[in-house]
LOPABA-71233 format. One line per 5 residues: their letters; for each residue x, y, z of C-alpha. Coordinates in steps of 0.2 Angstrom, whole numbers, m for minus. Example, Ala and Ser with C-alpha at 12.3 -4.5 7.8 and 13.67 -1.06 7.14 Angstrom:
# residues 2
as) 62,m22,39 | 68,m5,36
END
This chain:
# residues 879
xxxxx) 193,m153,m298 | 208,m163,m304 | 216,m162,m286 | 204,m172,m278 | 209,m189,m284
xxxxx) 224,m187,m274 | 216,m185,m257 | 204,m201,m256 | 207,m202,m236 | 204,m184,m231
xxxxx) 189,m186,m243 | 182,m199,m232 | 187,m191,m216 | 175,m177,m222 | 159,m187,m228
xxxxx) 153,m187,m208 | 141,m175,m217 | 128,m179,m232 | 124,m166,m246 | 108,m169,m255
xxxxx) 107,m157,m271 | 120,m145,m265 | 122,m128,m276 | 137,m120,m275 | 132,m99,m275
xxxxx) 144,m83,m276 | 138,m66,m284 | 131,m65,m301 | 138,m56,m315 | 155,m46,m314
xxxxx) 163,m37,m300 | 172,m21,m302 | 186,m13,m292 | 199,1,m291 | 215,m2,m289
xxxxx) 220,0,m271 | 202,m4,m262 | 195,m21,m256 | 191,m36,m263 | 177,m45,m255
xxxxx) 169,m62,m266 | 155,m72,m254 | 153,m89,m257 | 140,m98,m252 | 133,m118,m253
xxxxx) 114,m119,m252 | 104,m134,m246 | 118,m139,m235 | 112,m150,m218 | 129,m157,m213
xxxxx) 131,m154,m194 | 152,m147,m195 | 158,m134,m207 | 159,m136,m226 | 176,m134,m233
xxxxx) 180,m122,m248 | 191,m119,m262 | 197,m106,m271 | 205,m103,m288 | 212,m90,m302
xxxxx) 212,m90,m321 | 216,m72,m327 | 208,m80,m343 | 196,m91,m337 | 201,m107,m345
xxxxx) 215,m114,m332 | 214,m110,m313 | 227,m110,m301 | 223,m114,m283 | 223,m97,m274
xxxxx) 216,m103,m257 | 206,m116,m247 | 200,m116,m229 | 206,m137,m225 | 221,m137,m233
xxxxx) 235,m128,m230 | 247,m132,m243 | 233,m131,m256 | 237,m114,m264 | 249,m110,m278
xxxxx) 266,m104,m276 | 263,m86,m282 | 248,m82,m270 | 257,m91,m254 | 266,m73,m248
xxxxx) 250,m63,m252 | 244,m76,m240 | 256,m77,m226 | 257,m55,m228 | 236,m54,m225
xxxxx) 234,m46,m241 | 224,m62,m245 | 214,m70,m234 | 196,m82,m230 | 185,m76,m218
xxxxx) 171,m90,m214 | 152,m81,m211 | 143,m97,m207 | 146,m116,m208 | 140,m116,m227
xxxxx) 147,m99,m234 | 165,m92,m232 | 171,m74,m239 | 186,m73,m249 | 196,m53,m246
xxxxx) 209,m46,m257 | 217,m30,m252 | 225,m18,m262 | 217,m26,m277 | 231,m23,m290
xxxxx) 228,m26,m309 | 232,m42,m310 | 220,m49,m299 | 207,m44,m313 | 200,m64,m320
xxxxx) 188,m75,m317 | 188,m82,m297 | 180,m99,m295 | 174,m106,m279 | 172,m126,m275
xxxxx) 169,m137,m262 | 173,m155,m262 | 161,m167,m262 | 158,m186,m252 | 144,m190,m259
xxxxx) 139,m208,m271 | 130,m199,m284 | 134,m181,m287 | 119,m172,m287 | 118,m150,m290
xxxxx) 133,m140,m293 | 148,m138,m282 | 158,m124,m289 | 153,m108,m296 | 162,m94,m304
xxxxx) 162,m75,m304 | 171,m62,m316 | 181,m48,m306 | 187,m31,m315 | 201,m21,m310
xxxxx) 199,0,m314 | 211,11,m313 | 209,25,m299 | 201,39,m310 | 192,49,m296
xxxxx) 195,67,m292 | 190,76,m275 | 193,93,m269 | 188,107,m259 | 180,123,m264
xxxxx) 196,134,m270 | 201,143,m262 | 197,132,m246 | 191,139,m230 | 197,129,m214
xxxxx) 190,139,m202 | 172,150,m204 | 165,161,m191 | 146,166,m191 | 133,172,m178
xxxxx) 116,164,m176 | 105,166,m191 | 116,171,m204 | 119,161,m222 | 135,150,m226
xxxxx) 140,141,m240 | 153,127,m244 | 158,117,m259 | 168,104,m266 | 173,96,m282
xxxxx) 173,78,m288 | 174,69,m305 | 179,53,m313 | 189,48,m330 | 183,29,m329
xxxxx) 181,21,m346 | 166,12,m342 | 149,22,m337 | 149,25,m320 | 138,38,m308
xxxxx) 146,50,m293 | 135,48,m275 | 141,65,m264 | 135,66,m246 | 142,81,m234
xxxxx) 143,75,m217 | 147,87,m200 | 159,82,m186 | 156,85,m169 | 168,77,m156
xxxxx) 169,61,m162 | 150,59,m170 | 146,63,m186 | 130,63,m191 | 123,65,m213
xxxxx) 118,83,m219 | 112,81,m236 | 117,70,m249 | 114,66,m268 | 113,47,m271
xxxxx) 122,39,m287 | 102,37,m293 | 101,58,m293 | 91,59,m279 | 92,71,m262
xxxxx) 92,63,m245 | 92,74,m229 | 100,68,m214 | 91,65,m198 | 85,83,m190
xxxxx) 86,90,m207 | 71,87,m215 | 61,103,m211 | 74,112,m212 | 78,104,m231
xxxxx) 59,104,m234 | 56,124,m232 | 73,130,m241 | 86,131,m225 | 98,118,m231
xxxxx) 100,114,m250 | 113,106,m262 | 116,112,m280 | 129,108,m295 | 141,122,m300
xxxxx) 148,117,m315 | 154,101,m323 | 160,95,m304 | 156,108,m291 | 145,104,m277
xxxxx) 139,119,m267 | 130,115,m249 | 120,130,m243 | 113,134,m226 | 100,150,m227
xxxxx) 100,153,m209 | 115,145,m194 | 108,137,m179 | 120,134,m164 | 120,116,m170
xxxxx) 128,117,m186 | 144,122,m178 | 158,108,m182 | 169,101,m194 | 162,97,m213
xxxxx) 168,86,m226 | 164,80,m242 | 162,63,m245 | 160,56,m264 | 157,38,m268
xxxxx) 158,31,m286 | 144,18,m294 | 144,6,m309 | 127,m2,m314 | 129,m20,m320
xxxxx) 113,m31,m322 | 100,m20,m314 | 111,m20,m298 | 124,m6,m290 | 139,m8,m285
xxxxx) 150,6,m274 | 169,4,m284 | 177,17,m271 | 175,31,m261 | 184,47,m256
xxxxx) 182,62,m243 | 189,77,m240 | 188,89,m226 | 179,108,m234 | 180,116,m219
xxxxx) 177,119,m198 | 160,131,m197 | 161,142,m179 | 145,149,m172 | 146,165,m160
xxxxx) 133,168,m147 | 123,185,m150 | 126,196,m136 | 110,200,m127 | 110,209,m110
xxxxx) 93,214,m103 | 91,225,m86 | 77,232,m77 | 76,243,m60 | 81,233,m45
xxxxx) 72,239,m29 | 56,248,m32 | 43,253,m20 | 27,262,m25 | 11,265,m12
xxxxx) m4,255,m12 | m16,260,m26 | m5,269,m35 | 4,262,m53 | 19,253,m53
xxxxx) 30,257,m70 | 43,247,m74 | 55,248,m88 | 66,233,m98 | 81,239,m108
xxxxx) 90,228,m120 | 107,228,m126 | 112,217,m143 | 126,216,m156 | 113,213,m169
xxxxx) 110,226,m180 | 100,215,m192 | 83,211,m194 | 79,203,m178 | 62,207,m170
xxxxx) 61,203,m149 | 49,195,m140 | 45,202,m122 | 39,194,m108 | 36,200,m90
xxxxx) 34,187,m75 | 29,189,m57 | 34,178,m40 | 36,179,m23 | 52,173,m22
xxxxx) 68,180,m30 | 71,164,m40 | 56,163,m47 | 55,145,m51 | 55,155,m66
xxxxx) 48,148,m81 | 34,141,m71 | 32,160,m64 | 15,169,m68 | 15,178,m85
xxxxx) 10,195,m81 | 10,201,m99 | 20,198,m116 | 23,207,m131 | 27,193,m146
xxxxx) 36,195,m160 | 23,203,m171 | 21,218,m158 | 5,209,m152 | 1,214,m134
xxxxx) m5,200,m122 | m11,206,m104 | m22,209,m93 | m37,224,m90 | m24,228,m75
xxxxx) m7,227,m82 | m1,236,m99 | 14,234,m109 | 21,248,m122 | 36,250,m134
xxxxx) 45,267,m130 | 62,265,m142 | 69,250,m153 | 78,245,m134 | 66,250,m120
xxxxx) 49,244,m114 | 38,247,m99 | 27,237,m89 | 13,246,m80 | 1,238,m67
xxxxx) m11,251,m63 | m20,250,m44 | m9,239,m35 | m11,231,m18 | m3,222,m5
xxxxx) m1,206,m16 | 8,215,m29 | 23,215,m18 | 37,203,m26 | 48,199,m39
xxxxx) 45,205,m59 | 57,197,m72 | 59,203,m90 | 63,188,m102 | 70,193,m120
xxxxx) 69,183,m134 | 77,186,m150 | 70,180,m168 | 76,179,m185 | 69,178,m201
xxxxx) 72,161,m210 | 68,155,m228 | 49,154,m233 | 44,165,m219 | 52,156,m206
xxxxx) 58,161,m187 | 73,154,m178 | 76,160,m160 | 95,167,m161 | 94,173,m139
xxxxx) 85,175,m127 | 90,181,m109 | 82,186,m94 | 83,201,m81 | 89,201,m63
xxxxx) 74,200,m50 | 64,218,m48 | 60,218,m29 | 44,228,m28 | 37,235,m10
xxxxx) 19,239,m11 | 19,250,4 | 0,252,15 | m8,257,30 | m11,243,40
xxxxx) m24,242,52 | m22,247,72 | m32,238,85 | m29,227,102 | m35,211,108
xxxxx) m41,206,124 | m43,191,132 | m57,189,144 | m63,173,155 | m81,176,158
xxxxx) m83,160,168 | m72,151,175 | m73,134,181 | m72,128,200 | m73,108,197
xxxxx) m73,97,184 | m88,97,172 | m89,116,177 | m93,128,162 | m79,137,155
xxxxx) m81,153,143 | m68,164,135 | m72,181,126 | m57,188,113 | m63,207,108
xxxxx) m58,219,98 | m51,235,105 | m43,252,103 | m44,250,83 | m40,262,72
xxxxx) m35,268,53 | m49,253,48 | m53,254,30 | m70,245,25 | m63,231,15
xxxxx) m56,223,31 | m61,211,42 | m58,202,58 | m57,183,59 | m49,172,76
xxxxx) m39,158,81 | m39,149,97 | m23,143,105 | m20,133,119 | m2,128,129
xxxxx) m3,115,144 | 6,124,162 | 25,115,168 | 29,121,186 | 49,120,177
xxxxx) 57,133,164 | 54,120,149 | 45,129,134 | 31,119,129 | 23,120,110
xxxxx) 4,128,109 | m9,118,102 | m21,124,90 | m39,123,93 | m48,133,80
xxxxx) m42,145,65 | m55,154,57 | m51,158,38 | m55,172,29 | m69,165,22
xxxxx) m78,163,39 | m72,144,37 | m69,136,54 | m54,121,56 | m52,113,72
xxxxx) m37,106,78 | m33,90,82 | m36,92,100 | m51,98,99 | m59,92,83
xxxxx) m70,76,92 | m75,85,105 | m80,99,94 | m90,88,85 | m98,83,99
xxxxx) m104,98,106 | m93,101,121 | m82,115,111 | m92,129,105 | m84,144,95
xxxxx) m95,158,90 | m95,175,83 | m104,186,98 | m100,203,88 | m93,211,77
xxxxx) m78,214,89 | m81,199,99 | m75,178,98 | m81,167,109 | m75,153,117
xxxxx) m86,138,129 | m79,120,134 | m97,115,142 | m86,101,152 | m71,105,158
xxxxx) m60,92,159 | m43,90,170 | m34,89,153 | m42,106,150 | m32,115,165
xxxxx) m17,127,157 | m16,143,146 | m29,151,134 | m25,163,119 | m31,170,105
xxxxx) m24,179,89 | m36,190,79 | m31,191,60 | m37,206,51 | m39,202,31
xxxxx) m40,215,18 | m50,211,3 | m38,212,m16 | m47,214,m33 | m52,199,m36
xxxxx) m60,198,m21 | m50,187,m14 | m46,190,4 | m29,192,8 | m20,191,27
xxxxx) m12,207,34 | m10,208,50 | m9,197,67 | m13,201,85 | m11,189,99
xxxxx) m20,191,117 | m9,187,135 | m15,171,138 | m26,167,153 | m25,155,165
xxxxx) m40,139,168 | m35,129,184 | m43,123,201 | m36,113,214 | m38,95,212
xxxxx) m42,86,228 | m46,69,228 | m64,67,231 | m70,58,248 | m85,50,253
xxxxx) m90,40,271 | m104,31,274 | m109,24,293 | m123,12,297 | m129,10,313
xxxxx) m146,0,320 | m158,10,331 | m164,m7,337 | m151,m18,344 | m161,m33,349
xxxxx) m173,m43,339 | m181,m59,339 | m187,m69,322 | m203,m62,313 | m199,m42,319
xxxxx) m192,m30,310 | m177,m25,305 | m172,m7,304 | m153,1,297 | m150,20,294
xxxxx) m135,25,285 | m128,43,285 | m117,50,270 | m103,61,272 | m94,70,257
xxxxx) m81,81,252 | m74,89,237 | m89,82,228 | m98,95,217 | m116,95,223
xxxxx) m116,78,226 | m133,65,224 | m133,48,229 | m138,31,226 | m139,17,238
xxxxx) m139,m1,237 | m142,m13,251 | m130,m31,252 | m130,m45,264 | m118,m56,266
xxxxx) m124,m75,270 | m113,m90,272 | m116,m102,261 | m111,m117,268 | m98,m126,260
xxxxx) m81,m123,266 | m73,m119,248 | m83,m107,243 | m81,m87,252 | m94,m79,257
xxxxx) m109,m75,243 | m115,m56,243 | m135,m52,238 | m139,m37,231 | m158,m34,241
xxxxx) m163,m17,233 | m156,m2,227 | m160,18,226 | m153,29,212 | m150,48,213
xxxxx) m165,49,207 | m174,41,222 | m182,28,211 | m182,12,221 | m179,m4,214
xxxxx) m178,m24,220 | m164,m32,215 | m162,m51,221 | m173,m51,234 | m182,m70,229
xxxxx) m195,m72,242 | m210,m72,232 | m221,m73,249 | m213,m56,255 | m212,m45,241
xxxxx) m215,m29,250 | m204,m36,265 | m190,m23,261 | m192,m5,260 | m179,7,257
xxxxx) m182,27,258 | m174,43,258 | m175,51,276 | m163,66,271 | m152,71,259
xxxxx) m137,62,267 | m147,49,277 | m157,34,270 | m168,23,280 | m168,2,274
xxxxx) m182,m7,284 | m184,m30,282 | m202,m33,291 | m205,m53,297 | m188,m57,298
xxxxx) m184,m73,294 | m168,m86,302 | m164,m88,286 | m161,m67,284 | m147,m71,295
xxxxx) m131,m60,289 | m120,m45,288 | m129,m31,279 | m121,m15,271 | m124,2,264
xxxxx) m116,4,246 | m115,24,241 | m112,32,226 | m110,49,226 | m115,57,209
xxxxx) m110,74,202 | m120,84,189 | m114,88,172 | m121,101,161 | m141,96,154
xxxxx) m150,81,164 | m132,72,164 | m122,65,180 | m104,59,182 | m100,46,196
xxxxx) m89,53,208 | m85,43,221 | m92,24,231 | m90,20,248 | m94,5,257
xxxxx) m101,6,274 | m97,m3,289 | m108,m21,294 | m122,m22,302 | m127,m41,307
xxxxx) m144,m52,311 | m139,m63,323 | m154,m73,329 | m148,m81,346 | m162,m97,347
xxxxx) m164,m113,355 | m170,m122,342 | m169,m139,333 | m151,m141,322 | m153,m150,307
xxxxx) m142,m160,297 | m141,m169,282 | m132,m182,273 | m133,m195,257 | m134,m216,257
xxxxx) m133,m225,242 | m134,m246,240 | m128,m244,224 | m113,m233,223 | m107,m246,211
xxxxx) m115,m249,196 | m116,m257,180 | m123,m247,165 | m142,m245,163 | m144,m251,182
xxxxx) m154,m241,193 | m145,m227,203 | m155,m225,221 | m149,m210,231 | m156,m208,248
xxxxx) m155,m189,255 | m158,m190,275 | m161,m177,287 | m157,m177,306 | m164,m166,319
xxxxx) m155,m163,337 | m158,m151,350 | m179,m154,352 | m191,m164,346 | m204,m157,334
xxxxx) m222,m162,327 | m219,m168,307 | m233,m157,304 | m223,m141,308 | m208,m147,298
xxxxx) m206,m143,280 | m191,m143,269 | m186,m137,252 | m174,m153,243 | m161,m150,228
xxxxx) m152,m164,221 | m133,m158,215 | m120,m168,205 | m99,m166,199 | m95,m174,185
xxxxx) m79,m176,191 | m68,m186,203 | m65,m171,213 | m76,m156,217 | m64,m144,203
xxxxx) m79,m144,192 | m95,m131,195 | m110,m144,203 | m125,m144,191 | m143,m144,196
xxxxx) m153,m162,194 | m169,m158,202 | m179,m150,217 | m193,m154,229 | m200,m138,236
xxxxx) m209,m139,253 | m227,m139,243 | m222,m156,238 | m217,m149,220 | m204,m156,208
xxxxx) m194,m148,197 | m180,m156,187 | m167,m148,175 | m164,m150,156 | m149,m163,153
xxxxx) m139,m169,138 | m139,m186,146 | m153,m201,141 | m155,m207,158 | m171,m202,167
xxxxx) m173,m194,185 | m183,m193,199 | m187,m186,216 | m200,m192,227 | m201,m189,248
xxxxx) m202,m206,255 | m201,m205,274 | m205,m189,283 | m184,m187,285 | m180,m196,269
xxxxx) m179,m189,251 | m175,m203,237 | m167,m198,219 | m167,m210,206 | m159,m210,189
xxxxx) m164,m224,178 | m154,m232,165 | m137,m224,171 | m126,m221,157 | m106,m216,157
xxxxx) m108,m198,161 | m116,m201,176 | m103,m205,188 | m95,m192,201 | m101,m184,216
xxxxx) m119,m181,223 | m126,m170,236 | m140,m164,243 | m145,m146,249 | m159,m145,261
xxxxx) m167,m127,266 | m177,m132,282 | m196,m123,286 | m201,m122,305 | m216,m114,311
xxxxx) m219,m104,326 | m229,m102,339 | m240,m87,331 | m242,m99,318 | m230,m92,302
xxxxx) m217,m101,294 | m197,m97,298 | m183,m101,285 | m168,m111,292 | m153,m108,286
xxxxx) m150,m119,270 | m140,m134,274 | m129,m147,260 | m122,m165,263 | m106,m172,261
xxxxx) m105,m180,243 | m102,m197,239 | m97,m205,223 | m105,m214,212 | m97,m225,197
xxxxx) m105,m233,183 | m96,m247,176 | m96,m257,160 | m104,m276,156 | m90,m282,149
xxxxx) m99,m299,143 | m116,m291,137 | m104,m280,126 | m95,m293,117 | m110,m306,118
xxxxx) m116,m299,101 | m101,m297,92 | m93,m314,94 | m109,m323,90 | m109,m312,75
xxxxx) m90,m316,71 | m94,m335,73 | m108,m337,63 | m99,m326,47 | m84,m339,52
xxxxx) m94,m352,48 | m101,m348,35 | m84,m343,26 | m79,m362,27 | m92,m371,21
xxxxx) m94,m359,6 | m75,m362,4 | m76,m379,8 | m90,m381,m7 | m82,m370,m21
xxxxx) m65,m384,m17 | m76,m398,m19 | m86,m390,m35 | m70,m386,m43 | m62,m403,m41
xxxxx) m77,m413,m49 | m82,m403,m64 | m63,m394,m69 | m53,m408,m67 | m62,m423,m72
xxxxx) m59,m424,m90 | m39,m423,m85 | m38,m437,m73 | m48,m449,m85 | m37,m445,m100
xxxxx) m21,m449,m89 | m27,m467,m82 | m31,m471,m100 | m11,m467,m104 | m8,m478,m89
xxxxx) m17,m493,m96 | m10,m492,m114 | 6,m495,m107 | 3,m508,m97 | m3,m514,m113
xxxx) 13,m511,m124 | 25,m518,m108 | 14,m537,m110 | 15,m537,m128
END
């Protein structure tokens, strides 16, 4: 401490960090070292929050009265004369662990470093508080330990697996004070070592990792022999005790209920070799024995050992010559205790000390394979222990279990064959010519199929069916939906016998048909097993695919007509590579519809299935329901009859045939349509020609006016009575400015003088009233937005005749005109600018009397106080 007056500055460059109750700490008690080791002394300062590292110095008293500065981690110059070469050589040196504890190391600690050490650090603080040096008492011994190897030593030690070793050492001390002797012997493999078995300086036995058991039964042990010798003994070698051993002995002193290692020696005992036991095992290579006979098999071993090992036997079976051996089945195995382990089947004796047989009595076709004989050689260890010293395993035994497989032929057989699509197609596979049949076989099929190339390109078969021996069925993919569905059938007809049957025979199904008959022999377990495979020549499903071809002509019987007679159309079919054709006619007319955008629109009038059920289909005339007849005359020629015929039934009218083809059960399959050629109504009279058109006052009006739409019909070409004048009215609007949009329905006026009008999305209201007997009036009330666009009118005109019936005109429409619907602009914004005035006004006056209230009550008392300030001046001024 009495070189820290001299330092004041540095001192105060060093109180950046505060101590509060700092204790200065190093190890309690005394330290004791041989000469020659290490000297390590920690010191460390508790309590310490500075944020940079606290400095530390070191000093020596060999008495421990007077110090002499040794070292110190800030100043360089601090240390004594004597100690500055030990500094500048290494032998002395400080080794910081943390920002408050540094380690001080001597090497080669000589005698006359024994004294007392004492550790300081220098101190900023106002008040000193806690202690900030601390002192420890180090003891140099002189080196009085002694280790040696066995005598005489044994560097090199050759054993085979199972066999006893022993190695020893010597170690003792001459220490005056009382100190205890720690031995461990280590083994060296490569550069690892890894801890056998040691005797702690407390007198107690530690086995290394992986000896335990082997130190817990008796296998590995440690005793005293003598006053220094240690002896390590192994009952039984394993492969892994090979290496390099050494002793390594390690002396203790007790001081204050605490150890301390002074020193440590090794010494290398010896390098410990392990040979291999020699075991060769061979069995027979290539055996063949005949079905249902026994096949003997013998496994001889060959060993140097000659002491008392016992072998365990073990015979496996695969089909392939590796085995995957040791996943292989175990056939039998005969264990170290002579215990026999098999089967009812397989049986394993014992013939000499070398030599042992496998026997599998009644073998069969799945016998044929691979055996292995794996060996495995045990020894006895301490307290009836077994350690495996070899094991080996033979070269594969390919066995060839020789039988009589069974003789047969198949044949492949197309009962019937197919002449057009839809047609039934069946296939027979039989049996034939068999022979040398045992009764534990059966028969089982599989069904192949292979699509015809006119080239030479080889082209895959597709499986349709296997059968298993099991009598499981799998289909293929190709046929495994329709199999579900009933158009693939395969059966079992006999016992000799596989059928075959595509119900519908497809296009897709034309090409080359197969079969394979397995024949499966039945093992012990009975277990079916496949033998044998026969396939059939394949056979051959086409027919020539023509396109199929229908015509249809329609011709009239009666070329000329007038109005209110019948009219009368035949139509004859012709067909051709159709199979059993039926057919189905429908009637069509084709009827202009009088605006020039729009194509011709086609009716369907009534129908006729394949069935000859008959059936109107949209023939509207309610007053002539039975006015069309259509009816089979032949089986190729149909009859269509329209009785009162109408001007209105003016058009083309056709045959429509569909040519049906039957399918297996109540099925049919369309084959083919044709369309035949026109036949046209023509009515040639001298009739009135009416037209029609649309006026409107109002094209142009405001929203929620009155729309008034006048329809007017003209008549030229003859004058005719009112009374014999009817006409059916619709009323037709576009949305739009053009015509791209479709017209909608508003309402209609049929010639009874009945109105019917359509549902609409739009609040105006509509109506249709005859006010003149030429004149049709529409009249939408309160017209909104969405009623503007283009109106027309379609009138279908009613004349009667002579006899007295009524004749429909050919429906007639007007040219649209447009109609807008505009906005009032002042009745719109009458309401909201008298509204917006009147809050206007209201707004001002309320501001206008919160001002006024404001001014009177708020700032009355302030103008009063201010005049009287005024006056008292005035007053002061005249004084």
């Amino acid at each position: 401490m009495g070189r820290l007056a001299p330092r004041p500055l540095l001192l105060a460059l060093l109180g950046l960090a505060l101590c509060r109750g700092r204790v200065v700490r190093v190890p309690s008690g005394s330290l004791v070292r041989v000469v020659g080791t290490e000297l390590v002394i920690p010191c460390n300062v508790s309590d310490y929050d500075g944020p940079s590292e606290q400095n530390f110095d070191w000093s020596f008293s060999s008495s421990g009265s007077s110090f002499v500065e040794l070292a110190s981690t800030w100043e360089a110059g601090f240390p004594a004369q004597p100690y500055r070469e030990r500094l500048q050589r290494g032998e002395i040196l400080l080794r910081r662990t943390a920002n408050d504890g540094v380690e001080l190391h001597i090497k080669n600690v000589q005698p006359s470093d024994q004294g007392h050490y004492k550790c300081s650090t220098p101190s900023t603080d106002a008040t000193v508080q806690g202690n900030y040096e601390d002192i420890v008492q180090v003891k140099v011994l002189a080196d009085a330990l002694q280790v040696g190897a066995g005598a005489p030593p044994e560097p090199g030690l050759s054993l085979r697996l199972g066999e006893p070793f022993e190695l020893r050492c010597s170690a003792s001390t001459a220490s005056p004070l009382h100190t205890h002797l720690a031995l461990l012997w280590e083994l060296q493999r490569g550069t690892a070592r890894r801890s056998v078995l040691a005797l702690t300086h407390e007198g107690r036995f530690r086995p290394g990792p992986g000896y335990e058991q082997r130190y817990r039964v008796g296998d590995v042990r440690l005793d005293t022999v003598g006053a220094d010798g240690y002896r390590l003994s192994v009952a039984r070698a394993l492969a892994a005790d090979q290496g390099s051993y050494r002793c390594v002995v390690s002396e203790w002193i007790g001081e204050q209920g605490s150890w301390q290692e002074i020193q440590e020696k090794a010494v290398d005992v010896a390098t410990v070799l392990i040979q291999p036991t020699v075991l060769r095992v061979a069995v027979a290579r290539n055996v063949s024995v005949a079905e249902g006979k026994g096949l003997d098999l013998t496994c001889n071993i060959t060993t140097d050992r000659a002491d008392d090992v016992r072998p365990e036997v073990t015979w496996y079976f695969s089909r392939t010559p590796d085995g995957t051996w040791p996943g292989a089945p175990v056939l039998a195995r005969l264990d170290r205790d002579s215990l026999v382990h098999s089967s009812p089947h397989v049986a394993l004796s014992h013939v000499d000390a070398r030599s042992y047989h496998l026997l599998v009595r009644d073998v069969s076709k799945e016998n044929s394979g691979y055996y292995f004989c794996h060996v495995a050689l045990w020894a006895p260890g301490h307290n009836r222990s077994w350690h495996k010293v070899a094991e080996a395993r033979s070269a594969p035994a390919s066995v060839d279990v020789t039988w009589l497989e069974p003789d047969y032929q198949v044949y492949l057989n197309a009962s019937k064959v197919p002449e057009f699509s839809d047609d039934l197609t069946e296939l027979e596979c039989r049996i034939v010519d068999m022979k040398s049949l045992q009764a534990s076989v059966r028969f089982t099929v599989s069904w192949y199929y292979r699509v015809n190339r006119r080239s030479d390109d080889l082209v895959a078969s597709e499986l349709l069916a296997v059968m298993n021996g099991d009598w499981t069925l799998k289909y293929g993919d190709r046929s495994k939906q329709r199999a579900q569905d009933g158009d693939f059938i395969f059966s079992k007809e006999h016992t000799d016998t596989f059928s075959f049957r595509i119900q519908r025979t497809t296009e897709e199904d034309r090409g080359s048909y197969y079969c394979a008959v397995s024949a499966w022999t039945k093992q012990r377990n009975d277990s079916w097993v496949k033998s044998k495979d026969v396939f059939s020549k394949p056979v051959n499903i086409f027919w020539a695919s023509e396109d199929s071809v229908l015509v249809v002509k329609a011709r009239q019987p009666k070329p000329f007509f007038a109005a209110g007679n019948t009219f009368e159309m035949t139509c004859k079919v012709s067909s051709k590579n159709i199979k059993s054709p039926r057919y189905s006619v429908l009637i069509t007319a084709e009827k202009p519809v009088g605006d020039l955008s729009s194509p011709n629109e086609t009716k369907y009038i009534i129908s006729l299935d394949q069935d000859s059920v008959v059936k109107l289909e949209n023939w509207t005339d309610a007053s002539r329901v039975d006015g069309v007849v259509l009816e089979k005359v032949q089986e190729d020629e149909f009859r269509y009859r329209m009785y009162q015929t109408q001007v209105s039934d003016a058009g083309l009218y056709r045959c429509v045939v569909t040519a049906w083809s039957p399918v297996r059960g109540s099925l049919w399959r369309e084959a083919a349509t044709s369309l035949s050629n026109p036949i046209e109504i023509d009515f040639q009279t001298a009739g009135p020609i009416f037209n029609a058109s649309v006026h409107s006052d109002t094209p142009s009006v405001i929203r929620g006016d009155l729309i008034k739409l006048f329809c007017i019909i003209a008549v030229e070409g003859g004058a005719l009575d009112p009374d014999d004048m009817a006409f059916d009215v619709s009323w037709f609007a576009v949305h739009s400015f053009g015509l791209d949009k479709a017209p909608v329905l508003l309402s209609s006026l049929d010639r009874k003088g009945i109105v019917t009008t359509a549902e609409r999305d739009q609040k105006s209201e509509l109506s249709l009233e005859r006010v003149g007997v030429l004149e049709f009036l529409l009249r939408v009330h309160g017209s909104e937005d969405q009623d503007f666009g283009n109106y027309y009118c379609s009138v279908t005109p009613w004349v009667r005749s002579p006899t007295g019936s009524w004749q429909k005109e050919a429906e007639i429409y007007s040219k649209p005109i447009f109609v807008t619907v505009k906005m009032d602009v002042l009745n719109a914004f009458k309401y909201p600018l008298l509204i917006g005035v009147g809050l206007s006004t209201v707004i001002g006056l309320l501001s206008c009397l919160i001002g006024y209230c404001s001014s009177h009550w708020c700032c009355k008392k302030e103008v009063q106080e201010t005049r009287r300030e005024r006056r008292r001046l005035m007053s002061m001024e005249m004084d």
